[in-house]
Backbone as XML, in Angstrom:
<?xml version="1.0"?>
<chain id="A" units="angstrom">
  <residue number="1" name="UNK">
    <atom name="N" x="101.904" y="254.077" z="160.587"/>
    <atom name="CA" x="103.092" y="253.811" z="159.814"/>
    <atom name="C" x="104.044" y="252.977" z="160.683"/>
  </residue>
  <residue number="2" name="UNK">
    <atom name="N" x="104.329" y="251.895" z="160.321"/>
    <atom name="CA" x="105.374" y="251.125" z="160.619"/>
    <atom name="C" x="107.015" y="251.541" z="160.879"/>
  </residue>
  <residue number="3" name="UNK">
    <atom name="N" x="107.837" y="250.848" z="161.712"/>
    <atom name="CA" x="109.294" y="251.658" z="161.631"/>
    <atom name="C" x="109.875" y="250.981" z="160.293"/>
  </residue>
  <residue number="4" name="UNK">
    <atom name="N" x="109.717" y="249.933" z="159.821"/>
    <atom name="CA" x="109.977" y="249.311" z="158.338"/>
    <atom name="C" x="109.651" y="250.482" z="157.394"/>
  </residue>
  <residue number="5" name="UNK">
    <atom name="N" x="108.383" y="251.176" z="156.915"/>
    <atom name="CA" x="107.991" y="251.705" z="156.483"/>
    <atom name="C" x="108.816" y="253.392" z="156.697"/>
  </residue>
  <residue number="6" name="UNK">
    <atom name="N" x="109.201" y="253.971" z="157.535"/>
    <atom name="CA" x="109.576" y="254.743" z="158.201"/>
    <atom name="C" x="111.007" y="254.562" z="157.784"/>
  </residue>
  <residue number="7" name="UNK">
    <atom name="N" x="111.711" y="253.671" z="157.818"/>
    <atom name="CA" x="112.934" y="253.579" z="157.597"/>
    <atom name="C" x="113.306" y="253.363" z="156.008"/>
  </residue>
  <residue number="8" name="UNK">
    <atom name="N" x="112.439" y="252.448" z="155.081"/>
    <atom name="CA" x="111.907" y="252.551" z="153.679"/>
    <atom name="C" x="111.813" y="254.111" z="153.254"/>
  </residue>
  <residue number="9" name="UNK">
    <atom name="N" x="111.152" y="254.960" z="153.838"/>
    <atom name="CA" x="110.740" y="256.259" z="153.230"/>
    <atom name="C" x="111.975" y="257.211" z="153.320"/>
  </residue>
  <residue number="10" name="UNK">
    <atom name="N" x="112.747" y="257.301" z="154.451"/>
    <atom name="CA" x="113.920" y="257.584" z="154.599"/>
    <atom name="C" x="115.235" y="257.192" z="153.815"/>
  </residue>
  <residue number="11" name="UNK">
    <atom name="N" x="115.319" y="255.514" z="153.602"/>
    <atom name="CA" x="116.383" y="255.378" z="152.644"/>
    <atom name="C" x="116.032" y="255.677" z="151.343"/>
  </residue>
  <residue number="12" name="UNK">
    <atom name="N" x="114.632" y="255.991" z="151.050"/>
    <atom name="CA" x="114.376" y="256.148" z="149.007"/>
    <atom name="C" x="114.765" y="257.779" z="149.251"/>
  </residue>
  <residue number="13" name="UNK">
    <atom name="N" x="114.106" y="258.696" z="150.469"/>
    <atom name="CA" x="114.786" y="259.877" z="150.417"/>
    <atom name="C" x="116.522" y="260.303" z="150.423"/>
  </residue>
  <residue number="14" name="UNK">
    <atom name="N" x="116.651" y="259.372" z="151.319"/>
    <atom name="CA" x="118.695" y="259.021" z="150.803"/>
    <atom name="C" x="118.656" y="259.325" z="149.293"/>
  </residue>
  <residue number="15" name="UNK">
    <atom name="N" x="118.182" y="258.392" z="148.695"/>
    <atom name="CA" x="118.466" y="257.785" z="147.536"/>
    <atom name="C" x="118.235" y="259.057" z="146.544"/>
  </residue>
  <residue number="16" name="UNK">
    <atom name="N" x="117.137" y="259.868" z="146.966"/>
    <atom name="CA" x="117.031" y="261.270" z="145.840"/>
    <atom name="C" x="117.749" y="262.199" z="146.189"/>
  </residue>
  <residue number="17" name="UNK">
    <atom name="N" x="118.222" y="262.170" z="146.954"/>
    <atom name="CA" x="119.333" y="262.739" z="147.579"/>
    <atom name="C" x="120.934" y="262.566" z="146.837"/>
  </residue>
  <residue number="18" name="UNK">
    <atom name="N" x="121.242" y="261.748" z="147.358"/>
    <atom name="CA" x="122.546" y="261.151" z="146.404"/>
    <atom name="C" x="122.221" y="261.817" z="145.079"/>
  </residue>
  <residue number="19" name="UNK">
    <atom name="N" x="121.122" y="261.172" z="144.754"/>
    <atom name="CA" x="121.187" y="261.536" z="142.689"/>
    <atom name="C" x="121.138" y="262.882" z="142.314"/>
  </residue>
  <residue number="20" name="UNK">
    <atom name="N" x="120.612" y="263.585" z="143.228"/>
    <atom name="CA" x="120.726" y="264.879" z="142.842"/>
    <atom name="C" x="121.009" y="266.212" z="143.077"/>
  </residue>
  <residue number="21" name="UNK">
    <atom name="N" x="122.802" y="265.766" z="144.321"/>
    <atom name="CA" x="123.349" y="266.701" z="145.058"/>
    <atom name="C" x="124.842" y="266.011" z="144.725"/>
  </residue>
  <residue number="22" name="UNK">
    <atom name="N" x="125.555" y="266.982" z="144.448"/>
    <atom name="CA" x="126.912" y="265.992" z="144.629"/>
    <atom name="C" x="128.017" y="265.363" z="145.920"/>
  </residue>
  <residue number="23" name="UNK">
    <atom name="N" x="128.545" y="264.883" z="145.879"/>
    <atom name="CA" x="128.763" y="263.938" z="147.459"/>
    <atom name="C" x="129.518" y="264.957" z="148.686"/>
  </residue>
  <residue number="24" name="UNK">
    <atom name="N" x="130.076" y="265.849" z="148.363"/>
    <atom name="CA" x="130.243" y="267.242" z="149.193"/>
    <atom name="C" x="128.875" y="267.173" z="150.098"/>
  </residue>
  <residue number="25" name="UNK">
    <atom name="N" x="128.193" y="267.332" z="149.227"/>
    <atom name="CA" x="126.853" y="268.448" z="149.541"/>
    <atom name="C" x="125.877" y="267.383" z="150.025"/>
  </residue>
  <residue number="26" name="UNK">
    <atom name="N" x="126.133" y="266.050" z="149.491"/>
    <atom name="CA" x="125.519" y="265.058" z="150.699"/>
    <atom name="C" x="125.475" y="264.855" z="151.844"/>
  </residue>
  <residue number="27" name="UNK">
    <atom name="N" x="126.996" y="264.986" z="151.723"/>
    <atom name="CA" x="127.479" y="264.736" z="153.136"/>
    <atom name="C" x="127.244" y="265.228" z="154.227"/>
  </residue>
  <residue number="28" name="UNK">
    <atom name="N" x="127.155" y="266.904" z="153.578"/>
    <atom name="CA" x="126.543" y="268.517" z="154.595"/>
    <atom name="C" x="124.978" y="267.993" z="155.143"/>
  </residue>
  <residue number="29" name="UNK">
    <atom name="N" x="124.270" y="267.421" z="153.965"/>
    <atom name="CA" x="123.100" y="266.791" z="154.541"/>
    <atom name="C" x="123.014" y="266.265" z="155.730"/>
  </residue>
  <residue number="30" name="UNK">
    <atom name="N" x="123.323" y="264.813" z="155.235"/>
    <atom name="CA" x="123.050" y="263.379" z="155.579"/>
    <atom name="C" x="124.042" y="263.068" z="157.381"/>
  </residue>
  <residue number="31" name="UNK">
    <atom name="N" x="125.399" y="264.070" z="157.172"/>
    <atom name="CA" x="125.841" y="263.643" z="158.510"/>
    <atom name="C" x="125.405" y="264.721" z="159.559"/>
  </residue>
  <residue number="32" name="UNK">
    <atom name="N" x="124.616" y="265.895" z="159.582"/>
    <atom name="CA" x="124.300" y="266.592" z="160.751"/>
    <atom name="C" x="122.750" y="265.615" z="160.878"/>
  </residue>
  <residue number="33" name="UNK">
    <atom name="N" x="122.185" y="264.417" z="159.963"/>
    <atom name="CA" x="121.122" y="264.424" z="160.275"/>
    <atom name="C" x="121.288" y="263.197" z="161.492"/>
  </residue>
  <residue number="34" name="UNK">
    <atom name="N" x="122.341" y="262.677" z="160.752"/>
    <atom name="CA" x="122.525" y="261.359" z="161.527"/>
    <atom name="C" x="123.192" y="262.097" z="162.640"/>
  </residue>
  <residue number="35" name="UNK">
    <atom name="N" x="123.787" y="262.911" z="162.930"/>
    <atom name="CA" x="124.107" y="263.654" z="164.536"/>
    <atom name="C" x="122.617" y="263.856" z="165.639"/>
  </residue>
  <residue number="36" name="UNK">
    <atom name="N" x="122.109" y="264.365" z="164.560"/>
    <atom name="CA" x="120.544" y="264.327" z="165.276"/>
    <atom name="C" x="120.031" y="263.673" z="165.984"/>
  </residue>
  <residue number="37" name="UNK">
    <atom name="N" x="119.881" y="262.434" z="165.005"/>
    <atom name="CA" x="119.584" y="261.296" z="165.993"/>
    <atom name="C" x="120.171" y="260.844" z="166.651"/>
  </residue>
  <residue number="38" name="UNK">
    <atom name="N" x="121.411" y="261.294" z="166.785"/>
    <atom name="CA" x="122.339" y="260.750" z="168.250"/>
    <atom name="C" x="121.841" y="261.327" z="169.034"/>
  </residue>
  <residue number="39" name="UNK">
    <atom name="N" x="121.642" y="262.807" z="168.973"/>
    <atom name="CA" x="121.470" y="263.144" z="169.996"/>
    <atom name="C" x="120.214" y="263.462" z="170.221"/>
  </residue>
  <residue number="40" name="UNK">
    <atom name="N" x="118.883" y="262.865" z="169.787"/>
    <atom name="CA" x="117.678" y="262.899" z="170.265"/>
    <atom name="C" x="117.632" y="261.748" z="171.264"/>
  </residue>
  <residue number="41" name="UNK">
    <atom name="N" x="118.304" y="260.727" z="170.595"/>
    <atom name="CA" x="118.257" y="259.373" z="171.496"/>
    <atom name="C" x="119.046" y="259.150" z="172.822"/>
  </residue>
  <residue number="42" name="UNK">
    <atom name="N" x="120.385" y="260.359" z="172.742"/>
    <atom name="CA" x="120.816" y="260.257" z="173.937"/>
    <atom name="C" x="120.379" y="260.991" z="175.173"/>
  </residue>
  <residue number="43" name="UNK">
    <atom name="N" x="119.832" y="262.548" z="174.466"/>
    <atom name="CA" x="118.067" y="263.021" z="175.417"/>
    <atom name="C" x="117.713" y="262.087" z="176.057"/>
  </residue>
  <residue number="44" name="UNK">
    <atom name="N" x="116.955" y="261.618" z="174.942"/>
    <atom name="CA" x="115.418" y="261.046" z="175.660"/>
    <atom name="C" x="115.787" y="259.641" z="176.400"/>
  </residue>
  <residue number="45" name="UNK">
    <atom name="N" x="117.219" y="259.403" z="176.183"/>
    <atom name="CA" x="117.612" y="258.177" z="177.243"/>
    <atom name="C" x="117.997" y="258.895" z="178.769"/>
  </residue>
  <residue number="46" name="UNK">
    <atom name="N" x="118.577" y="259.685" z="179.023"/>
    <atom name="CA" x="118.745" y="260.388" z="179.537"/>
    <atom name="C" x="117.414" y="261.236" z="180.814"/>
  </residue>
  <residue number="47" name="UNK">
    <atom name="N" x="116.531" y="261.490" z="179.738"/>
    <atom name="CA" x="115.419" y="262.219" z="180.119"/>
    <atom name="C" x="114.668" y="261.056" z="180.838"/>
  </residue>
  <residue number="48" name="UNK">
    <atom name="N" x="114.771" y="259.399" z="180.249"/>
    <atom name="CA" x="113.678" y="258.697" z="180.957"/>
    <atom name="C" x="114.465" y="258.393" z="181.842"/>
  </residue>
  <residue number="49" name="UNK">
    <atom name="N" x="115.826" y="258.284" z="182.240"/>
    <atom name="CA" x="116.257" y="258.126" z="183.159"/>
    <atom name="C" x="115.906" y="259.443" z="184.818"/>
  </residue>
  <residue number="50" name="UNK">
    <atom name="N" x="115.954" y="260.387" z="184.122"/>
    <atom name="CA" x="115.522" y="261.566" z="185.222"/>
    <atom name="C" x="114.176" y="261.343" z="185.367"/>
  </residue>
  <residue number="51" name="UNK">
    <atom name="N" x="113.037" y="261.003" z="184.996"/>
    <atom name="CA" x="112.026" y="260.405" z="185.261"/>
    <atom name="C" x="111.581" y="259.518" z="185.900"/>
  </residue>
  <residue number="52" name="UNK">
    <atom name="N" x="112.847" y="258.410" z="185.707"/>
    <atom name="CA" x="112.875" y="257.126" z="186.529"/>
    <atom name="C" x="113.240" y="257.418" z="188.094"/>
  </residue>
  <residue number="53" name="UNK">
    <atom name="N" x="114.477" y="258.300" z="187.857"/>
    <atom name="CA" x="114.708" y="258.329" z="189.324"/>
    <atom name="C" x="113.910" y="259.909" z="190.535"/>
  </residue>
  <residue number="54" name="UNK">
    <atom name="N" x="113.138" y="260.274" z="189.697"/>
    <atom name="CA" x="112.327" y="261.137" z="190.312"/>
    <atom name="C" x="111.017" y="261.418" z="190.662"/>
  </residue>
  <residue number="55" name="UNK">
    <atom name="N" x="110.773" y="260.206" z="190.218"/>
    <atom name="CA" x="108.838" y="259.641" z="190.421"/>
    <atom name="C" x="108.063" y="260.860" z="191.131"/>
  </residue>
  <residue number="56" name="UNK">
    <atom name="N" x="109.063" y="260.541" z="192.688"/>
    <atom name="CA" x="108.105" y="261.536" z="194.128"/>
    <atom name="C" x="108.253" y="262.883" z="193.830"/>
  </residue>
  <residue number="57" name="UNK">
    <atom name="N" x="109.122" y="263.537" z="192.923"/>
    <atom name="CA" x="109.129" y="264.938" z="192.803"/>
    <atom name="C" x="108.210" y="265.577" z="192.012"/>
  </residue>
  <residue number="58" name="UNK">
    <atom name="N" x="107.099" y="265.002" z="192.167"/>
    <atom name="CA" x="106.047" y="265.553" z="191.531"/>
    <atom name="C" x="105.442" y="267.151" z="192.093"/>
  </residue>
  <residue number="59" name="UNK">
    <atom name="N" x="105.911" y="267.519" z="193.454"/>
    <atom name="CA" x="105.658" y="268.984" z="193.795"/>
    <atom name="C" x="106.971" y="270.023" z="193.100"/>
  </residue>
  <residue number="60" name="UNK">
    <atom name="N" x="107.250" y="269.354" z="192.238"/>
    <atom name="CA" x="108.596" y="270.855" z="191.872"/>
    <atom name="C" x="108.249" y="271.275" z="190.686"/>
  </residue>
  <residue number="61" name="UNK">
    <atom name="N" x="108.218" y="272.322" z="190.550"/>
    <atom name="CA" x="107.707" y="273.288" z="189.408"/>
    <atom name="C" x="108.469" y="272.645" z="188.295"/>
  </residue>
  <residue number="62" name="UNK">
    <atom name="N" x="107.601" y="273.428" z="187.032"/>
    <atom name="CA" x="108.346" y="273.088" z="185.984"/>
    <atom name="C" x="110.071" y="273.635" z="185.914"/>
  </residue>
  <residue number="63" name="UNK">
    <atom name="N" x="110.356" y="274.976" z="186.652"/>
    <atom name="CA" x="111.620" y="275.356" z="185.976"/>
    <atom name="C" x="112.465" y="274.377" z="186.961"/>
  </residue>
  <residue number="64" name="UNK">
    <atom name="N" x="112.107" y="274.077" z="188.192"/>
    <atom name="CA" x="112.881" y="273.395" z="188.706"/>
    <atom name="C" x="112.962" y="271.661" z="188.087"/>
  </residue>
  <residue number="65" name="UNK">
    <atom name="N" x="112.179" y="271.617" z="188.038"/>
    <atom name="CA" x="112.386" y="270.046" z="187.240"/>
    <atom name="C" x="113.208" y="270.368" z="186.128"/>
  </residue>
  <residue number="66" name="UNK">
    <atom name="N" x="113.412" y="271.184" z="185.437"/>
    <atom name="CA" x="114.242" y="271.239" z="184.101"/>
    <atom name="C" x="115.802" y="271.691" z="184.665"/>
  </residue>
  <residue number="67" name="UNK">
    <atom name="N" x="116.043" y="272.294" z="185.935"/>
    <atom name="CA" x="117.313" y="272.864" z="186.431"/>
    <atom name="C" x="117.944" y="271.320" z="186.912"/>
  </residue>
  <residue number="68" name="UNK">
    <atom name="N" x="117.088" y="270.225" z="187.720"/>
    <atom name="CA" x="117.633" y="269.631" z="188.043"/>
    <atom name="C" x="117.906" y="268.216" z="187.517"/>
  </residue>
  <residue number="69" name="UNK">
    <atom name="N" x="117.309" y="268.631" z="185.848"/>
    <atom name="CA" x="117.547" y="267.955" z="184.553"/>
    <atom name="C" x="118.689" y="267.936" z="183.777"/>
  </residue>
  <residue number="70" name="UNK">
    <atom name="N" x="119.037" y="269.263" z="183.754"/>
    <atom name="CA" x="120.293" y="269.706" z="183.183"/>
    <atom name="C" x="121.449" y="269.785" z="184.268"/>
  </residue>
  <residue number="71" name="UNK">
    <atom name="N" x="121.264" y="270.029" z="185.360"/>
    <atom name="CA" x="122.397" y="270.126" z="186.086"/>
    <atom name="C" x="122.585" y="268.680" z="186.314"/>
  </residue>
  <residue number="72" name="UNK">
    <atom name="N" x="122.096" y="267.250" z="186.207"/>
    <atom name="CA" x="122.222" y="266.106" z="186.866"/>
    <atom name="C" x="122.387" y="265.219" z="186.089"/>
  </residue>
  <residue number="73" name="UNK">
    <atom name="N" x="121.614" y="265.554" z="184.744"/>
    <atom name="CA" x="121.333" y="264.094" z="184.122"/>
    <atom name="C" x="121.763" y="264.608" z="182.201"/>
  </residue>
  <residue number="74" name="UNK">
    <atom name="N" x="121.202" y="266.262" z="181.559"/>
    <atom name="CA" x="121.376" y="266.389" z="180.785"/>
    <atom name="C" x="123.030" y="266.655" z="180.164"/>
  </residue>
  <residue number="75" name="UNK">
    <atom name="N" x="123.423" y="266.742" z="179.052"/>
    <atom name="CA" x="124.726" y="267.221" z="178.642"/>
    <atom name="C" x="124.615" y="268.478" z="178.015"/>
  </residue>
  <residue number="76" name="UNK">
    <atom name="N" x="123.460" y="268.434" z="177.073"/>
    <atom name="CA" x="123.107" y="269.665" z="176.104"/>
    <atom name="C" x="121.511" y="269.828" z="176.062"/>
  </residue>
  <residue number="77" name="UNK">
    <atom name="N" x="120.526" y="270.657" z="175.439"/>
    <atom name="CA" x="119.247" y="270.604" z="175.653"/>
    <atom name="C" x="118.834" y="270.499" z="174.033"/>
  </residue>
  <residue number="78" name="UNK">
    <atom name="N" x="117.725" y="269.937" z="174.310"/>
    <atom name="CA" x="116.865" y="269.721" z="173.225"/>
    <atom name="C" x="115.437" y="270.363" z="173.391"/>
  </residue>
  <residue number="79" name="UNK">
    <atom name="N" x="115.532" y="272.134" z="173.019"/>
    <atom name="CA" x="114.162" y="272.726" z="173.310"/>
    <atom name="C" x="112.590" y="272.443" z="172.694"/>
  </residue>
  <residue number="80" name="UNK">
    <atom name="N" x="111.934" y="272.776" z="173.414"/>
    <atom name="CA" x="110.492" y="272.970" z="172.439"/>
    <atom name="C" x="110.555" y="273.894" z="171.804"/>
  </residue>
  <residue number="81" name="UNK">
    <atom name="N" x="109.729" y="273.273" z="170.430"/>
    <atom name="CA" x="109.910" y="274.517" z="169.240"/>
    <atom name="C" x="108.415" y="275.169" z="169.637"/>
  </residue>
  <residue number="82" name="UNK">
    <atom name="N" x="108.224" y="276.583" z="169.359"/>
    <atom name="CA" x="106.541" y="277.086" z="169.361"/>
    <atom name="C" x="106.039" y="276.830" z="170.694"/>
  </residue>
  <residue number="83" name="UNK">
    <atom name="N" x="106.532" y="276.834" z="172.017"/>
    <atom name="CA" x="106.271" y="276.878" z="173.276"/>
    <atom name="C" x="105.101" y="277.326" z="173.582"/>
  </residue>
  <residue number="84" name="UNK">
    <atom name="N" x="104.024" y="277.087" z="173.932"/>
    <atom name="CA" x="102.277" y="277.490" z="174.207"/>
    <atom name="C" x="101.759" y="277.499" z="173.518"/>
  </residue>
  <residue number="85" name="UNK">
    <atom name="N" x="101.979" y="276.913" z="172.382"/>
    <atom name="CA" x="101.317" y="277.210" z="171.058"/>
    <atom name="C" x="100.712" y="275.169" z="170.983"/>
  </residue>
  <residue number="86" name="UNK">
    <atom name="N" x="99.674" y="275.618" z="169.801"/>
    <atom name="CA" x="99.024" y="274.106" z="169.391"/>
    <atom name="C" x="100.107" y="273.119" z="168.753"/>
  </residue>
  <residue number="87" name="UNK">
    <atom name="N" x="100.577" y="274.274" z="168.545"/>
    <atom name="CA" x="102.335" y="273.302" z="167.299"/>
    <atom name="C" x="103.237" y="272.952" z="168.333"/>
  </residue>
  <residue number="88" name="UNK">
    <atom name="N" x="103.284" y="273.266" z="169.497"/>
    <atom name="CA" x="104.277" y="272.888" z="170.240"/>
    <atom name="C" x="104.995" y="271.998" z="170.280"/>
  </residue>
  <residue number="89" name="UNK">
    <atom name="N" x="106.449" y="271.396" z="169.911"/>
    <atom name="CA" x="106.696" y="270.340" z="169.909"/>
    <atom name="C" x="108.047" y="270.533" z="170.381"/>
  </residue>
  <residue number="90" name="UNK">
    <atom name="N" x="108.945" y="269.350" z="170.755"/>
    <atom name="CA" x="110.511" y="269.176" z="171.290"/>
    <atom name="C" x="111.452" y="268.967" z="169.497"/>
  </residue>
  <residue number="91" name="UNK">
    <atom name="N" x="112.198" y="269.397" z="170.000"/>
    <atom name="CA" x="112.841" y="269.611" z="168.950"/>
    <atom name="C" x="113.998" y="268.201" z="168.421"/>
  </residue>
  <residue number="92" name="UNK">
    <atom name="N" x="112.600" y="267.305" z="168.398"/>
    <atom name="CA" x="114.035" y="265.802" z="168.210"/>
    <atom name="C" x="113.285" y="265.071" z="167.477"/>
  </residue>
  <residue number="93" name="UNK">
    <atom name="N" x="114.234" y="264.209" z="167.136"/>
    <atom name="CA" x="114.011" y="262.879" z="165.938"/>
    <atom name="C" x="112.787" y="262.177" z="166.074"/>
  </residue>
  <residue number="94" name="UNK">
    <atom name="N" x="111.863" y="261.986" z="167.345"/>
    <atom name="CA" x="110.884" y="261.576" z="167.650"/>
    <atom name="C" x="109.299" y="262.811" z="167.015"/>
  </residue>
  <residue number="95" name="UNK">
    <atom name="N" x="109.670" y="263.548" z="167.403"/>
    <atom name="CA" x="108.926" y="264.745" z="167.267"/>
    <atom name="C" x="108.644" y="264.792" z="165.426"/>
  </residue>
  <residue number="96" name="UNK">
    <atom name="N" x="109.979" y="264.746" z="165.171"/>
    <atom name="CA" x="109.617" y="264.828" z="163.223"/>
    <atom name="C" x="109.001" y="263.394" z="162.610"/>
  </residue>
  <residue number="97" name="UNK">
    <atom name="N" x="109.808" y="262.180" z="163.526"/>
    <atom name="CA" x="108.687" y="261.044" z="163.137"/>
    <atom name="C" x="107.153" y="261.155" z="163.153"/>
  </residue>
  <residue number="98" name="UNK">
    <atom name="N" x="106.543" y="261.716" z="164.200"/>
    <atom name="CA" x="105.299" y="261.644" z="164.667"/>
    <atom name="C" x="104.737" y="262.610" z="163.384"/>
  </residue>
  <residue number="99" name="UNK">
    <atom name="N" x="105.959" y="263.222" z="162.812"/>
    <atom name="CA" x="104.766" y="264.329" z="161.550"/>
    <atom name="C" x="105.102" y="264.395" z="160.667"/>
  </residue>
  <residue number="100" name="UNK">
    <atom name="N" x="105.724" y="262.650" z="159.860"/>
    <atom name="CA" x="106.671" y="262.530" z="159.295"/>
    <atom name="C" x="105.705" y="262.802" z="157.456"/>
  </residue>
  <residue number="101" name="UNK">
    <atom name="N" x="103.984" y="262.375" z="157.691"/>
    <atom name="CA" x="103.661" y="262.645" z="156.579"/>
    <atom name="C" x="102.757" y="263.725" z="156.102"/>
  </residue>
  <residue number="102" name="UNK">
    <atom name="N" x="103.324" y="264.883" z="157.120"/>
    <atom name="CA" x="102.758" y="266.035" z="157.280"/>
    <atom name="C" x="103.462" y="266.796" z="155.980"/>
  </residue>
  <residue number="103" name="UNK">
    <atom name="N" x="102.751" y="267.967" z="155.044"/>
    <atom name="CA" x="103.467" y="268.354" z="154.537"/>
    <atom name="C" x="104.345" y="269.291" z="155.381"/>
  </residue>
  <residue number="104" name="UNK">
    <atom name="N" x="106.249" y="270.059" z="154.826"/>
    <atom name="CA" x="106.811" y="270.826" z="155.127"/>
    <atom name="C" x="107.451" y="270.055" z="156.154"/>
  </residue>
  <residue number="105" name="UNK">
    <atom name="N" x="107.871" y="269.089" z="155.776"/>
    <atom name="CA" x="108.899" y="268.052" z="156.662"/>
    <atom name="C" x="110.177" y="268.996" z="156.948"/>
  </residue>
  <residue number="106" name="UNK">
    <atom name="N" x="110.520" y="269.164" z="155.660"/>
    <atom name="CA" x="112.166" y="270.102" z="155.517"/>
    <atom name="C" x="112.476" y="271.060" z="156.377"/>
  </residue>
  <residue number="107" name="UNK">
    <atom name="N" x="111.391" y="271.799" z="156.256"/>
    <atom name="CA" x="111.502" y="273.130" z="157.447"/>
    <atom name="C" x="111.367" y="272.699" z="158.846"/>
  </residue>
  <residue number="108" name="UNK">
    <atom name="N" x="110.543" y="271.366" z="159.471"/>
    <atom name="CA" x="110.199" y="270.869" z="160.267"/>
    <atom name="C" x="111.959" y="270.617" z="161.157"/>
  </residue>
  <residue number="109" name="UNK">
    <atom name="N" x="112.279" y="270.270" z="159.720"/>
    <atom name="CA" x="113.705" y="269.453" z="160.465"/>
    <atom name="C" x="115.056" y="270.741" z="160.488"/>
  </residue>
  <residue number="110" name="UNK">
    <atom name="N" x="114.525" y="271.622" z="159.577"/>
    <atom name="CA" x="115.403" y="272.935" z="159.644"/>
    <atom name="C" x="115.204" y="273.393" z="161.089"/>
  </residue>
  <residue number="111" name="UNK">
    <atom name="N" x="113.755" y="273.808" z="161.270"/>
    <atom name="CA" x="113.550" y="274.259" z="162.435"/>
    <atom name="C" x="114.281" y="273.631" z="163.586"/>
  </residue>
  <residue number="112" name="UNK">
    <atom name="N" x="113.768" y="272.246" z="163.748"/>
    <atom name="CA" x="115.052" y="271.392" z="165.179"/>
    <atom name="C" x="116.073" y="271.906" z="164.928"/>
  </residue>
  <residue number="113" name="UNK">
    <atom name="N" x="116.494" y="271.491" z="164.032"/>
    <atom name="CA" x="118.493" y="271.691" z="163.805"/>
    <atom name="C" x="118.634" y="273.587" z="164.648"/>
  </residue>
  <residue number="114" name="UNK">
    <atom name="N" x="117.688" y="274.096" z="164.250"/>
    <atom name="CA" x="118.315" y="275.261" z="164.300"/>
    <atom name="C" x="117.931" y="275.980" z="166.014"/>
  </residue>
  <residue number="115" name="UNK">
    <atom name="N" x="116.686" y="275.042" z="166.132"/>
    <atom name="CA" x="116.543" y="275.599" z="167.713"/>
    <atom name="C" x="117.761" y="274.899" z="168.589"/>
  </residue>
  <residue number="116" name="UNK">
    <atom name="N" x="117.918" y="273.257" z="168.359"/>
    <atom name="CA" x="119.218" y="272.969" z="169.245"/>
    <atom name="C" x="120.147" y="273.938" z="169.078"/>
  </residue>
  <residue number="117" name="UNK">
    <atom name="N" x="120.625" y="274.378" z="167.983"/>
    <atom name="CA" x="121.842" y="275.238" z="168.005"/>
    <atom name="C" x="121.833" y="276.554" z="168.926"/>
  </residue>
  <residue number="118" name="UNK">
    <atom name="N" x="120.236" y="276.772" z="168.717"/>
    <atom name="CA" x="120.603" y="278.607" z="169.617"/>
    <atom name="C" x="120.760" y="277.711" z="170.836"/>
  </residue>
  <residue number="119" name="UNK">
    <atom name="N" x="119.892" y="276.645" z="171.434"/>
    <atom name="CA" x="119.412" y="276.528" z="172.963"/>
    <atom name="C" x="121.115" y="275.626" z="173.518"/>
  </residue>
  <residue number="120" name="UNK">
    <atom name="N" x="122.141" y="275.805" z="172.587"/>
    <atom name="CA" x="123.597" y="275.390" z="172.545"/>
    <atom name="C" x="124.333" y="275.836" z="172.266"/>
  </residue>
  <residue number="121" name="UNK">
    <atom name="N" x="124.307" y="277.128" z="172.459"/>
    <atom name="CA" x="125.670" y="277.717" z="171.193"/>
    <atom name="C" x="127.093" y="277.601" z="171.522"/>
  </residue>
  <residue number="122" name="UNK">
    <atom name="N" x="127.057" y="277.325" z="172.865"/>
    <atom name="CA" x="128.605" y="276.436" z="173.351"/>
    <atom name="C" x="129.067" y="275.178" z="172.730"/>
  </residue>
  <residue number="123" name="UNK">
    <atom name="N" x="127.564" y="274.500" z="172.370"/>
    <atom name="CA" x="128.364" y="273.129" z="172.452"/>
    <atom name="C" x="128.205" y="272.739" z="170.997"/>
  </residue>
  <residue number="124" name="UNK">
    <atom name="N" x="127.181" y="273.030" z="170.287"/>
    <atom name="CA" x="126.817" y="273.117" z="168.728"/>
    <atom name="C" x="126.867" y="273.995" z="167.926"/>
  </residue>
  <residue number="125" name="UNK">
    <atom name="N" x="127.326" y="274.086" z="166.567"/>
    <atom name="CA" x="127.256" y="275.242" z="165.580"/>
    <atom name="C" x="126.836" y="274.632" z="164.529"/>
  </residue>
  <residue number="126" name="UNK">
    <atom name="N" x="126.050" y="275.048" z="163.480"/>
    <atom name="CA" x="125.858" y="274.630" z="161.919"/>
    <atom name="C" x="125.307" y="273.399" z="162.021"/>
  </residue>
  <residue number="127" name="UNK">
    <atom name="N" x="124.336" y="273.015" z="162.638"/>
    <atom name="CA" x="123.814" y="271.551" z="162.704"/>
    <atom name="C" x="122.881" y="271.642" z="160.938"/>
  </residue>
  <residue number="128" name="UNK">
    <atom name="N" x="122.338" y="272.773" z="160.895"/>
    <atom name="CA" x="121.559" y="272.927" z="160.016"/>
    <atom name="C" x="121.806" y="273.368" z="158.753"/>
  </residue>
  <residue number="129" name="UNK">
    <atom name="N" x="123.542" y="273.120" z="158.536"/>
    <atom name="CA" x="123.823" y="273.576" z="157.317"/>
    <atom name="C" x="124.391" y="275.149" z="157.051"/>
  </residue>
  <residue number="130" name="UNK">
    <atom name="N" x="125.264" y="275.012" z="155.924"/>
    <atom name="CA" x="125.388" y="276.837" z="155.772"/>
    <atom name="C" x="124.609" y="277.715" z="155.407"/>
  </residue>
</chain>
């Protein structure tokens, strides 16, 4: 699937959206989604940057690579959903693209919204709606 295509499937979903929620209740939608992708993209800019500048630290455990992720480079976290599991995935805008024509998208994207919030509860509330 193309990002044309990808971005096509997204605005006709806008579009059933609008027609059949009223603009309140759009809005509750459409602007925690577009928060999302702010902040998947400011992650994973972020994240390739701690990557970039840590090449040689390839002997530090996983928890330490993630301590000196968040203490240096992150603002907020973006967890894995289903941790050891085959479903395992990060809980961002990239992650729901890759399974975008999977059925149970909705819950897919309930689920992110709602793991950022616990793995934030300082800094996020209600990403996922009331």
């Amino acid at each position: 699937m193309t990002q044309q295509e990808i971005e096509n499937r997204l605005w006709d979903a806008a579009d059933e959206l609008r027609v059949a929620m009223p603009e309140a209740q759009y809005s509750s939608v459409v602007f925690p989604l577009m928060f999302w992708k702010y902040l998947s993209d400011t992650w994973e800019h972020h994240h390739q940057e701690f990557l970039a500048d840590n090449e040689g630290l390839d002997d530090l455990s996983d928890e330490e690579a993630h301590e000196i992720e968040y203490r240096d480079y992150q603002s907020f976290e973006v967890p894995f959903i289903h941790p050891g599991t085959v479903q395992e995935r990060r809980a961002s805008w990239s992650s729901i693209l890759a399974t975008i024509t999977q059925a149970g998208l909705g819950q897919r994207v309930r689920a992110s919204l709602q793991a950022i919030e616990t793995a934030n509860p300082d800094k996020f509330s209600r990403l996922s709606g009331p």
